[in-house]
C-alpha positions in Angstrom: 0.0 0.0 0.0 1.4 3.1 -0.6 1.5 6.2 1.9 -0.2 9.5 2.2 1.6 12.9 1.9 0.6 13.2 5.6 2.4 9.5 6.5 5.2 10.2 4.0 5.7 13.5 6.4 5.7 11.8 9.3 7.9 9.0 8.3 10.3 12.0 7.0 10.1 13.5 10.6 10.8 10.2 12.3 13.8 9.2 10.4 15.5 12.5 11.2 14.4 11.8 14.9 15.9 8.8 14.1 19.0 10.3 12.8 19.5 12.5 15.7 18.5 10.9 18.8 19.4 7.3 18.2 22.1 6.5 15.8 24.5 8.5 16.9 24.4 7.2 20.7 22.7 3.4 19.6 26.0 1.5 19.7 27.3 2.9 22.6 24.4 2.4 25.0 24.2 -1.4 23.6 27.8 -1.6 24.6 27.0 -0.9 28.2 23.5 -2.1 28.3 22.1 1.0 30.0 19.1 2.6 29.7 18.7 5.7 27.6 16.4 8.3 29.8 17.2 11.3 27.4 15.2 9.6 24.9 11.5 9.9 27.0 12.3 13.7 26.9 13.0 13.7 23.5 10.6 11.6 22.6 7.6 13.6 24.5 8.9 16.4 22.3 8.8 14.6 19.0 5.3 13.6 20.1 6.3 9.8 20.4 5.2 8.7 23.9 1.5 8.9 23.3 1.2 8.1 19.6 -2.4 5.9 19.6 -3.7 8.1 22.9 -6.9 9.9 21.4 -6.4 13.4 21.6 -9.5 14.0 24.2 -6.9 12.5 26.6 -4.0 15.4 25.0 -2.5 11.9 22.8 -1.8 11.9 19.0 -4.3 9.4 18.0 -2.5 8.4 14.8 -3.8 5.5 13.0 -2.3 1.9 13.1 -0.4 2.3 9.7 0.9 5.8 10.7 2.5 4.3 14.2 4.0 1.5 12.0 5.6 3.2 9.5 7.1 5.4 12.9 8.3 1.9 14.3 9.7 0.9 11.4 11.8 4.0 10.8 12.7 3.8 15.1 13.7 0.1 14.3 15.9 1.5 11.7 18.0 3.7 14.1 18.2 1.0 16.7 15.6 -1.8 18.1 16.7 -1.3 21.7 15.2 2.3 21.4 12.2 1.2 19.4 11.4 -1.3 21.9 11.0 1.5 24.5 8.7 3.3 22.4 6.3 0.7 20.8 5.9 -1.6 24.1 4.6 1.9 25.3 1.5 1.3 23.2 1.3 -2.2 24.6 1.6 -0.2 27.9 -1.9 1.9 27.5 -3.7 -0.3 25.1 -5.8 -2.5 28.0 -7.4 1.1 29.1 -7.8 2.3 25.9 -9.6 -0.9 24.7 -12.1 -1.4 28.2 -10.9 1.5 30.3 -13.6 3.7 32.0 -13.4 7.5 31.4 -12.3 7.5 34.7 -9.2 5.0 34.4 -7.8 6.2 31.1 -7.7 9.5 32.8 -5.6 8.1 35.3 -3.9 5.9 32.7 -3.4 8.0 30.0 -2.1 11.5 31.8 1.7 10.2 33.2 2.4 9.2 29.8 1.1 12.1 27.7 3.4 13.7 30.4 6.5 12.2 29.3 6.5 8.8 30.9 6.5 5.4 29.8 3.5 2.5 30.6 4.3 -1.4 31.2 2.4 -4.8 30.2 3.1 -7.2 33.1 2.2 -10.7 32.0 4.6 -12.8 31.3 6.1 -15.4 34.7 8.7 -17.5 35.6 7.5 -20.9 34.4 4.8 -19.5 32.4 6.1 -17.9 29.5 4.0 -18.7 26.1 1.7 -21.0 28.6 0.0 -17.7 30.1 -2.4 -20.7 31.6 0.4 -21.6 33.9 0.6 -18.2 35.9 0.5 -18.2 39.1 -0.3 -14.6 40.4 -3.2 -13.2 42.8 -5.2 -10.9 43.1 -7.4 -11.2 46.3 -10.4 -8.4 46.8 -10.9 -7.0 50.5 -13.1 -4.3 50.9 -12.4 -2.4 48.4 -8.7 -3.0 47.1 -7.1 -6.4 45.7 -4.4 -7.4 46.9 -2.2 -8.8 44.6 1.0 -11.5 44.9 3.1 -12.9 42.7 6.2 -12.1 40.5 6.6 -11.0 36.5 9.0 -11.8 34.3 11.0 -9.9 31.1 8.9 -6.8 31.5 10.2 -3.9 29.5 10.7 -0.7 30.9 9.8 -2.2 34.3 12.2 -0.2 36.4 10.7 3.5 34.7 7.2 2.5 33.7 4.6 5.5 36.1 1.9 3.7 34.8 1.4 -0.4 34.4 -1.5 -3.1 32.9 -0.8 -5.9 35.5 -2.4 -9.6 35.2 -3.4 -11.8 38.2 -5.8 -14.6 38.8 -9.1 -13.1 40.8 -10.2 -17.2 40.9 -7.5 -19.2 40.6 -10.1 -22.3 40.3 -10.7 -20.9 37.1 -7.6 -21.0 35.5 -7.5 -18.4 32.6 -11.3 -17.9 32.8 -9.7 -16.3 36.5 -7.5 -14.2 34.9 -8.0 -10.3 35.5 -6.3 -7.2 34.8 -5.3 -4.1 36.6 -4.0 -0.9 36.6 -0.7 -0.1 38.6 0.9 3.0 39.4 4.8 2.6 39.3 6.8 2.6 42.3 4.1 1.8 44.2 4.8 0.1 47.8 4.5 -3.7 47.3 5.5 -3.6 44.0 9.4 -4.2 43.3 12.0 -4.6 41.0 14.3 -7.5 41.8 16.5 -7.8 38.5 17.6 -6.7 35.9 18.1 -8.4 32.6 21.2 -8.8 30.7 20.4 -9.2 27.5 21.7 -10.6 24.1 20.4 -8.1 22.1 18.0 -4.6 22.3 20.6 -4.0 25.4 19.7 -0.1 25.7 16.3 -1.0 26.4 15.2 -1.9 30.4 13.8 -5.4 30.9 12.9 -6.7 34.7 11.9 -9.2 37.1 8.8 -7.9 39.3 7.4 -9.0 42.6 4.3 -8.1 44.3 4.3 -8.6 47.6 0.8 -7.5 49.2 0.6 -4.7 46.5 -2.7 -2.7 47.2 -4.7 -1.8 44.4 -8.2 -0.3 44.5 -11.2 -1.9 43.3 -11.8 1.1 40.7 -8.7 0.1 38.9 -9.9 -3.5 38.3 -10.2 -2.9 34.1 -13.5 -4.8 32.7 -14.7 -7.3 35.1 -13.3 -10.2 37.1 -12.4 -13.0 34.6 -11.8 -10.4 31.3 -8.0 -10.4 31.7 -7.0 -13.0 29.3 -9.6 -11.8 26.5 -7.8 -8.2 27.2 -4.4 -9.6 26.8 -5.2 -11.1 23.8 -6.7 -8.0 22.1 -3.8 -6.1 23.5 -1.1 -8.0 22.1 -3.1 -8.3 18.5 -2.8 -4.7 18.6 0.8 -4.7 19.0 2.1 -7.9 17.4 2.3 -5.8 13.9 4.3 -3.2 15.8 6.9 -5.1 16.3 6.4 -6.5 13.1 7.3 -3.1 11.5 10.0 -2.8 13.8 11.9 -6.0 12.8 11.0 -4.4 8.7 12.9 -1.5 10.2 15.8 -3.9 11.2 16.2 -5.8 8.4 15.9 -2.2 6.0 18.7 -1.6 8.1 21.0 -4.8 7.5 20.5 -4.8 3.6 21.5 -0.5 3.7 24.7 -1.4 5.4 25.7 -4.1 2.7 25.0 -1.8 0.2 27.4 1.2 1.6 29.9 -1.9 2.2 29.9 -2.9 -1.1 29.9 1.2 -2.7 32.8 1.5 -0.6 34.8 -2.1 -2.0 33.7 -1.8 -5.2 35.2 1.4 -7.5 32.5 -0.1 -9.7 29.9 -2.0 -7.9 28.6 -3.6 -11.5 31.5 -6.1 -10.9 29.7 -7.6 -7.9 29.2 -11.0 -7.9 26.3 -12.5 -9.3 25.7 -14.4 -6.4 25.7 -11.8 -4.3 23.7 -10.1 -6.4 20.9 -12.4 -6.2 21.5 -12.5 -2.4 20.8 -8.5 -2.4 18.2 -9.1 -4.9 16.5 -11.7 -2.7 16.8 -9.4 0.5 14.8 -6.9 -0.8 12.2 -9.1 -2.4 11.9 -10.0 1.2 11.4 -7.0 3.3 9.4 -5.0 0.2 6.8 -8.4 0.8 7.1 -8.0 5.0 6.8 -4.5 5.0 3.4 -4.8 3.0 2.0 -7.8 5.0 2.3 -5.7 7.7 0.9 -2.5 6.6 -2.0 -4.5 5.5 -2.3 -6.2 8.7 -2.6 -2.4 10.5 -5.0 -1.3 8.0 -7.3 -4.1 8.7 -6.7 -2.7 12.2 -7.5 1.0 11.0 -10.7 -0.4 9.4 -12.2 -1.7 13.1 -12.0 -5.6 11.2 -10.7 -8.8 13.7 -7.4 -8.8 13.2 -6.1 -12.3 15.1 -4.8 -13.9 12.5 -4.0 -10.3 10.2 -1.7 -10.2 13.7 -0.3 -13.2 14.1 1.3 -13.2 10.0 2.5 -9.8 10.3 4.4 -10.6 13.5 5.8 -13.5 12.0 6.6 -12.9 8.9 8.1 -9.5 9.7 10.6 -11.1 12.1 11.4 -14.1 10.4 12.7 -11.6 7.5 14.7 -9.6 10.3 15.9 -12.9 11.2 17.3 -13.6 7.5 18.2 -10.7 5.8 20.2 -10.0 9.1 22.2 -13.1 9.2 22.3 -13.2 5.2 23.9 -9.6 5.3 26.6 -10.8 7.8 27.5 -13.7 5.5 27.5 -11.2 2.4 29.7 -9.1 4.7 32.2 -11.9 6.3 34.5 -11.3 8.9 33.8 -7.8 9.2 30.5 -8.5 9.8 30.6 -10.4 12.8 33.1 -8.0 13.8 31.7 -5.6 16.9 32.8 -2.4 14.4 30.1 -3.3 11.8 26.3 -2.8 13.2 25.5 -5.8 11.2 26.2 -8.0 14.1 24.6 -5.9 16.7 21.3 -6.2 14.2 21.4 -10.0 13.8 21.0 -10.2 18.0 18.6 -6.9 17.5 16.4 -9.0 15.3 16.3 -12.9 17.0 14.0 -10.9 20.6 12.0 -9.9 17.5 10.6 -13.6 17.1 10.5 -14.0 20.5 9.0 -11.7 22.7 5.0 -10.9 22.7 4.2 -14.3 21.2 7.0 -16.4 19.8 6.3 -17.1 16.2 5.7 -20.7 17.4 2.5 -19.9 19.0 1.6 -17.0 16.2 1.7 -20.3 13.6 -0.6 -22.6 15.9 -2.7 -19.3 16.2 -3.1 -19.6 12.5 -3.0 -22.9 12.1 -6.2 -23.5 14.9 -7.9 -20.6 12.4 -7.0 -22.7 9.0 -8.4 -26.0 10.9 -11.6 -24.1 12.4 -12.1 -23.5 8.5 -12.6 -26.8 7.7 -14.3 -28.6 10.6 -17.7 -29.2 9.9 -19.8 -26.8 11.4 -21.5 -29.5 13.7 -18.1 -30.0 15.3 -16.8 -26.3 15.7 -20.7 -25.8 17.1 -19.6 -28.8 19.8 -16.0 -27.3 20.6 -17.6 -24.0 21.4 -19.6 -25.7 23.9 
């Protein structure tokens, strides 16, 4: 699909963001793994933080396409900084999806304010199998009081603002999942490590615990039991995102063989034809990623179910990070697995992309259960829904 003069714009504004903010600093802050706070300021400035907030709440509210062709470009200048941006969506979309007036006030002001929001789902021992959770949340009066500990949460130790899954009825098992709303650095909620990571190093991923963590009934989001259906549309809403940011990534890897190669070659026609083709086939791959995925937002953008629409865009879009990044370091040799080319530090960018909010193993049984659904007879799909 192609873009509007307004998207084209936007894209032009983020890659100069891009350009200044992140490039220049991207290697150094994934040498030391720490976390880039300048960026939230200058992020808030560039209008970044609260891209998909509707403006009644002083967000952007850009469309889905418009925030991935802004992750793409931000997955360009580095995936570690990208990752703190788009998992900021992730953040606020619970609220924005079943929130009250009342609780995407709450929500929705710290980050339009220049801070950054948290999804807490993920658990030791309960990784894809969000079934196997083990947190509480026990109402008294009127606050819950919630137990338990998270896993690989992103931006964990700066998030003001977090969407937080517990069981209400643990008899229930994900039919007892709920979900909350957390204010950061609240007492009984705490940080207890820190995750040194392979690749997106600048960005901050944690290991939380809540022990007796107070949180009042009003901040309950939907009803007792709605967590796992809110996780679900959550993560369909961002699963594309990262899907444009791992297009981003591998836009990246092939643009960096390319000024190799202008720079070896006084006349780059003499390049091999196998290499080449290898170019050749790189771009054949991100031009078809980057498209799957815009599709995938504009089914979004036109209020369609987009599960499975999801579940290929994330997929594909980081399987294609995960190979044009490792077939640029081939094309490049040693000097691509050499720390002074940013080819390596894109291939271990790229592999959290098929990872992390739903590996690519459960996005293909997510379509796979669709294709089968398809072809039961209706009798039997009638029966399963029972």
């Amino acid at each position: 699909m192609l873009l509007t003069p307004e998207q084209q714009e936007i894209q032009r504004l983020t890659r100069e963001f891009a350009e200044k903010h992140i490039i220049p600093v991207a290697e150094e802050y994934d040498r030391t793994g720490e976390f880039p706070e300048f960026i939230i300021g200058a992020a808030k400035q560039a209008d970044l933080l609260a891209m998909g907030i509707p403006k009644q709440f002083g967000g952007r509210d850009l469309d889905a396409v418009t925030q991935g062709v802004i992750l793409e470009e931000l997955g360009y200048g580095c995936a570690g900084f990208a990752t703190i941006l788009g998992v900021n969506g992730l953040g606020y979309y619970a609220p924005l999806l079943v929130g009250t007036e009342e609780q995407k006030k709450l929500y929705f002001a710290p980050v339009v304010e220049g801070g950054l929001s948290a999804f807490a789902l993920t658990e030791p021992g309960a990784g894809s199998d969000v079934s196997a959770g083990k947190s509480t949340a026990k109402k008294v009066g009127d606050e819950y009081i919630l137990n338990g500990s998270k896993c690989f949460i992103t931006s964990g130790a700066y998030a003001k603002m977090f969407t937080i899954f517990a069981l209400t009825d643990p008899s229930k098992g994900l039919k007892g999942l709920s979900a909350f709303i957390v204010k950061g650095g609240s007492a009984g909620l705490v940080i207890t490590k820190h995750e040194n990571k392979l690749g997106i190093r600048g960005s901050n991923t944690v290991e939380l615990v809540m022990q007796d963590l107070l949180v009042p009934a009003s901040q309950l989001l939907g009803k007792e039991g709605d967590g796992m259906r809110i996780a679900m549309a959550s993560l369909d809403m961002a699963r594309p995102m990262v899907g444009s940011q791992s297009v981003g990534i591998a836009q990246r890897a092939l643009d960096e063989c390319l000024k190799y190669f202008s720079m070896k070659y006084p006349d780059p026609r003499k390049l091999g034809q196998a290499a080449q083709f290898k170019l050749a086939d790189m771009r054949i791959q991100i031009e078809a990623a980057r498209q799957t995925v815009r599709h995938a937002l504009s089914v979004k953008d036109a209020g369609l179910p987009i599960t499975i629409d999801s579940a290929i865009a994330k997929t594909m879009g980081s399987d294609t990070a995960m190979h044009v990044t490792t077939a640029a370091l081939a094309l490049l040799g040693a000097y691509g697995y050499s720390h002074d080319c940013v080819v390596e530090k894109l291939v271990r960018d790229a592999k959290i992309q098929q990872l992390y909010e739903g590996t690519n193993q459960v996005q293909r049984l997510v379509i796979a259960g669709q294709l089968i659904a398809s072809i039961m007879p209706k009798t039997a799909t009638a029966k399963a829904g029972r």
